[in-house]
C-alpha positions in Angstrom: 110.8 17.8 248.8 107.5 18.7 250.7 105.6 21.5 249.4 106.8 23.9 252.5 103.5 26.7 252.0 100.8 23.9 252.3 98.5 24.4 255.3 98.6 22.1 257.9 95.9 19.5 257.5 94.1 17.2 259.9 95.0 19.4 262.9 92.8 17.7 265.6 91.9 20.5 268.3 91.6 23.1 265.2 89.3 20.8 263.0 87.2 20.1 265.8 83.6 22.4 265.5 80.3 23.1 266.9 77.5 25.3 266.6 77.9 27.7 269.1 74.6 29.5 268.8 76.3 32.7 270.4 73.3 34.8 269.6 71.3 32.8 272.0 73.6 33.6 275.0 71.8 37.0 275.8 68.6 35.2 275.9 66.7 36.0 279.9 66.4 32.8 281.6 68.7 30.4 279.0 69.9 28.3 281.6 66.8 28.1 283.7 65.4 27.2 280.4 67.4 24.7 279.0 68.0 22.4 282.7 63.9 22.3 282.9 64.5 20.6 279.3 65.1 16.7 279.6 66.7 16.1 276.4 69.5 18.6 276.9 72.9 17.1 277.0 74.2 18.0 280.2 78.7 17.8 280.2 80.4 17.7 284.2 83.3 19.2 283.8 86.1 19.2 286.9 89.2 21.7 286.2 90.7 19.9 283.3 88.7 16.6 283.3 85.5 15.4 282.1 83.9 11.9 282.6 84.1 8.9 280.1 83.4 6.0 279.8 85.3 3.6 277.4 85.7 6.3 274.4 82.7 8.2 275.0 81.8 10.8 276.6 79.5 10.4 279.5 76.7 13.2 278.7 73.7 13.1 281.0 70.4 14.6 281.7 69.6 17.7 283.8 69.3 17.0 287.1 67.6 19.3 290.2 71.4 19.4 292.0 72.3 21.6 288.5 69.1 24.1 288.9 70.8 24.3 292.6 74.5 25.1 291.5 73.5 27.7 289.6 71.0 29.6 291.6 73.7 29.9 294.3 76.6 31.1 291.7 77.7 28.2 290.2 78.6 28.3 286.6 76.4 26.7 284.3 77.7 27.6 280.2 75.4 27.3 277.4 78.0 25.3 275.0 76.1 25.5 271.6 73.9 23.3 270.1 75.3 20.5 269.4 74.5 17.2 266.6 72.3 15.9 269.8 70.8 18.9 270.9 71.5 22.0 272.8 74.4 21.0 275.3 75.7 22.4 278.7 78.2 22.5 280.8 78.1 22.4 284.7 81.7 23.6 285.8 82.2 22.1 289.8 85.8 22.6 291.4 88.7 20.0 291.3 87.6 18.3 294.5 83.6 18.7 294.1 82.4 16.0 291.9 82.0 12.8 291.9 82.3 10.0 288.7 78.2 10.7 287.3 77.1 7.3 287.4 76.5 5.6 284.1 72.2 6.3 283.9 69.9 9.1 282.1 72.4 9.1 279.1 71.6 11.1 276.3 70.9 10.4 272.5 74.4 10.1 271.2 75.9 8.1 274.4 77.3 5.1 274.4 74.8 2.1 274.7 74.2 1.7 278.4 75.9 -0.6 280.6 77.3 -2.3 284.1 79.8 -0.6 285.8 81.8 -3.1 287.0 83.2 -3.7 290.5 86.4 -3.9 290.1 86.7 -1.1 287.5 87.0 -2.2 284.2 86.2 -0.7 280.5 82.7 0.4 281.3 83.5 2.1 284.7 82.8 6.0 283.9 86.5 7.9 285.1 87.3 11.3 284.9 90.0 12.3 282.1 91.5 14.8 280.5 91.4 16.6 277.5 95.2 15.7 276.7 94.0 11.9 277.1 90.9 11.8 275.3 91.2 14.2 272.8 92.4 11.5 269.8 89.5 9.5 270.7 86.5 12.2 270.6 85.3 13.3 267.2 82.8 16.2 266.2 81.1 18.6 268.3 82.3 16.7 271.6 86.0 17.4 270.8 84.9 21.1 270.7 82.4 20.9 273.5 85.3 19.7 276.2 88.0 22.0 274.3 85.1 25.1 275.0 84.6 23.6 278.3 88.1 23.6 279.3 89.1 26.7 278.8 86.7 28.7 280.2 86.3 26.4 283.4 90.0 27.4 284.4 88.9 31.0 282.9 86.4 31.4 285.8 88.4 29.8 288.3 90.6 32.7 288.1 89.1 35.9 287.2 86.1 35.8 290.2 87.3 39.2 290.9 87.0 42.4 288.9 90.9 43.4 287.8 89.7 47.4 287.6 88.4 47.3 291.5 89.0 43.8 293.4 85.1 43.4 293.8 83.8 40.1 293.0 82.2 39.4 289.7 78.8 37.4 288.4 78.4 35.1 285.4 76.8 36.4 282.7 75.9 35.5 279.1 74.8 31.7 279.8 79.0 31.6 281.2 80.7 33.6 278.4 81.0 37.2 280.6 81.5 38.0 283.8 80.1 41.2 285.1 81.3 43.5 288.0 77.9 45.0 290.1 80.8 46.9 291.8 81.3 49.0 288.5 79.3 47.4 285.8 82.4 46.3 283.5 82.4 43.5 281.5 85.4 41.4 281.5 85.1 38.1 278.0 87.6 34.7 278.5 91.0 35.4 277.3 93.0 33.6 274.7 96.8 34.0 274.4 98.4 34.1 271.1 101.8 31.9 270.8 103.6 31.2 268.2 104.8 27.5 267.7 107.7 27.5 264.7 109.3 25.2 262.4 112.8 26.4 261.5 114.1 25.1 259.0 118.2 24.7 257.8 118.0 24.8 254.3 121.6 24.9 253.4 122.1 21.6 252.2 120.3 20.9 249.4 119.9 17.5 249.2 117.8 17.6 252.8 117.0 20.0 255.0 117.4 19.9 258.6 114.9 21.1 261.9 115.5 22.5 264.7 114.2 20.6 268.1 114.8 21.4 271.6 114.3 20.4 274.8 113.3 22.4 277.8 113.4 21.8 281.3 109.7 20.2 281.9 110.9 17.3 279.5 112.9 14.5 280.5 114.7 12.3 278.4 114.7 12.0 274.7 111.7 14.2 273.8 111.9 16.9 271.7 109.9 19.3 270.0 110.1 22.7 268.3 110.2 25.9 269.5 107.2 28.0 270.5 106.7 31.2 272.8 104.1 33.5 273.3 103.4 37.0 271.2 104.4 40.1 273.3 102.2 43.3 272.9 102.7 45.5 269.9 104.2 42.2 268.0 102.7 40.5 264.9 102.9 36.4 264.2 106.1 37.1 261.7 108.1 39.1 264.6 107.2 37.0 267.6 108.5 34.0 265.1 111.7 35.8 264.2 112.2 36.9 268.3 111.3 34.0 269.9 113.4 31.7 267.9 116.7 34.0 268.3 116.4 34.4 271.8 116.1 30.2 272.3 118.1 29.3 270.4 120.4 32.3 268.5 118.8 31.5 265.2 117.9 34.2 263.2 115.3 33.6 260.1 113.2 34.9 257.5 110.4 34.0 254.8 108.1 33.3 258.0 105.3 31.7 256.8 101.8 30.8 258.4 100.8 27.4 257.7 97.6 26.6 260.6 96.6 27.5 264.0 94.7 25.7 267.1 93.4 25.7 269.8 95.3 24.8 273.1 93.1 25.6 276.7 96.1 24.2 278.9 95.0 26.9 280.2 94.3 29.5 277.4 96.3 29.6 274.0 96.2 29.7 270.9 98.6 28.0 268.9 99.9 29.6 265.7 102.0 27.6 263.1 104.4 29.0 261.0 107.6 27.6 259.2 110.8 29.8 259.2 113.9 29.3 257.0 117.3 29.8 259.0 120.0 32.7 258.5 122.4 31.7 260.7 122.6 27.6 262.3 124.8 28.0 265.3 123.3 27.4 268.3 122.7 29.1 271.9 120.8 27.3 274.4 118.3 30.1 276.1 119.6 29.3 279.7 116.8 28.5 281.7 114.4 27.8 278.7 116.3 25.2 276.6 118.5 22.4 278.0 119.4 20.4 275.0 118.7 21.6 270.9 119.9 20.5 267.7 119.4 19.6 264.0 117.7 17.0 262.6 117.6 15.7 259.0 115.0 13.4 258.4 117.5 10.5 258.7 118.1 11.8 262.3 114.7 11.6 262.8 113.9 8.6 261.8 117.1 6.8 262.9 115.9 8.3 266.8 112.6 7.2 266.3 113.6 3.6 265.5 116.3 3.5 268.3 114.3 5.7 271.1 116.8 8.2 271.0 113.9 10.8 270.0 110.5 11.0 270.8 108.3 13.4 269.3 105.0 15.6 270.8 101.7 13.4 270.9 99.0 13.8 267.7 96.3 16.1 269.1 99.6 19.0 269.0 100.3 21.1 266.8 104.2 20.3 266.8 103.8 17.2 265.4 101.8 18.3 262.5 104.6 21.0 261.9 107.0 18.3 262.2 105.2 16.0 259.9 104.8 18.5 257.3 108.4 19.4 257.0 108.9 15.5 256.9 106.8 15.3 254.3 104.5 12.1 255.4 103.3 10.9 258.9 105.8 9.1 261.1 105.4 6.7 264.0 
């Protein structure tokens, strides 16, 4: 059997780091400074996409239309410095910027080339971090997941939530400030839990609990997850969430990893639970099919499509690869 209290390993969005250099944020004039500087690596972000080009990201060179966005209000963050260099990001609405075209790359790029007429590998397009994510290693996997998050951050707290005025960017685009009544308001991050429960009954294999909600069509499953509720810690949020999906009541909650996940603003906490009871009651509303799975299940609906699984760069299928005890297709 799987060693059940060994952390998750290899989780891709929580593995992923770069030097912030969060002291440097208060700094007068760090933007001005650092888009007057040619080798700083320059990151478009639109909403949730960022431009690549075959697996790279397409970093580029400061150009004057960047000095521009910002001195009007546009929002310019100062994402760390990175293995390349100090590295921005110039945030531009969904419909507001074009594909950068393929010229003043930075050290670090890929190795320049044609983009080609009708589209192929080396024309730059616009993707998203669920897309790219498996193919981005080191400090760029953190720079779009930093990115990310706080581009749909800003696109929804311009105003002040104490007075309705309008608020400015601060801290190179990790505050925003009210001149109305001088408050500061930081990005939020929302704690969910995301739980492997685990029917230990039989004890020559275990069985997991997958479900299906309503966004999901088909044979995917997953397992459960929910977000924690004021006044709540990890263990109770684990215990709560998984009774009201799916009527399940557990104990020996145990924390096993945690990530990342800006779609818009989590983070994801892992935990295993062993099950009390193993009837089951379908949350109407949340959870239109759930059941358990022994490993034979698993890999029987793997091989016959009858099951599909959640993509690498989540945190489900590391909890669901743990419990299975090696990776699966």
């Amino acid at each position: 059997m799987p060693d059940a209290t060994r952390p998750l390993p290899d989780l891709v969005l929580g593995d992923a780091v770069v030097d912030r250099d969060a002291l440097r944020r208060s700094e007068p004039d760090l933007i001005e400074r650092l888009l007057a500087v040619a080798t700083t690596r320059v990151l478009d972000v639109r909403g949730a996409s960022v431009p690549q080009r075959r697996t790279q990201l397409l970093w580029r060179a400061p150009q004057a239309q960047d000095r521009q966005w910002f001195d009007t209000g546009g929002v310019v963050l100062y994402l760390g410095h990175t293995s390349h260099g100090p590295a921005l990001a110039v945030l531009r609405p969904q419909d507001d910027a074009p594909v950068p075209a393929p010229t003043g790359e930075r050290p670090g790029d890929a190795a320049t080339a044609t983009t080609s007429e009708d589209g192929g590998d080396d024309a730059p397009s616009w993707r998203t971090l669920r897309d790219i994510g498996l193919e981005l290693s080191g400090d760029d996997l953190a720079c779009v997941t930093a990115a990310v998050a706080l581009d749909q951050w800003h696109a929804t707290h311009t105003h002040c939530p104490r007075c309705g005025a309008l608020t400015i960017v601060v801290e190179a685009g990790w505050v925003r400030r009210c001149e109305a009544d001088g408050s500061h308001h930081f990005p939020r991050t929302d704690p969910a839990v995301i739980m492997a429960i685990v029917d230990e009954s039989d004890p020559d294999d275990s069985r997991l609990l997958l479900a299906r909600g309503p966004r999901w069509k088909g044979p995917h499953r997953s397992v459960l997850a929910g977000f924690v509720e004021p006044g709540e810690s990890f263990e109770q949020a684990v215990a709560r969430e998984t009774f009201e999906e799916s009527g399940v009541e557990v104990t020996d909650v145990r924390y096993l990893g945690s990530q990342p996940w800006p779609f818009p603003a989590s983070v994801m906490i892992g935990c295993l639970a062993r099950a009390v009871t193993t009837p089951l009651r379908a949350q109407e509303g949340e959870i239109e099919e759930i059941g358990w799975y022994s490993r034979a299940d698993v890999r029987q609906g793997l091989a016959d499509g009858s099951l599909a699984l959640p993509g690498r760069l989540s945190i489900a299928r590391a909890l669901i690869e743990h419990w299975y005890g090696e990776p699966l297709p």
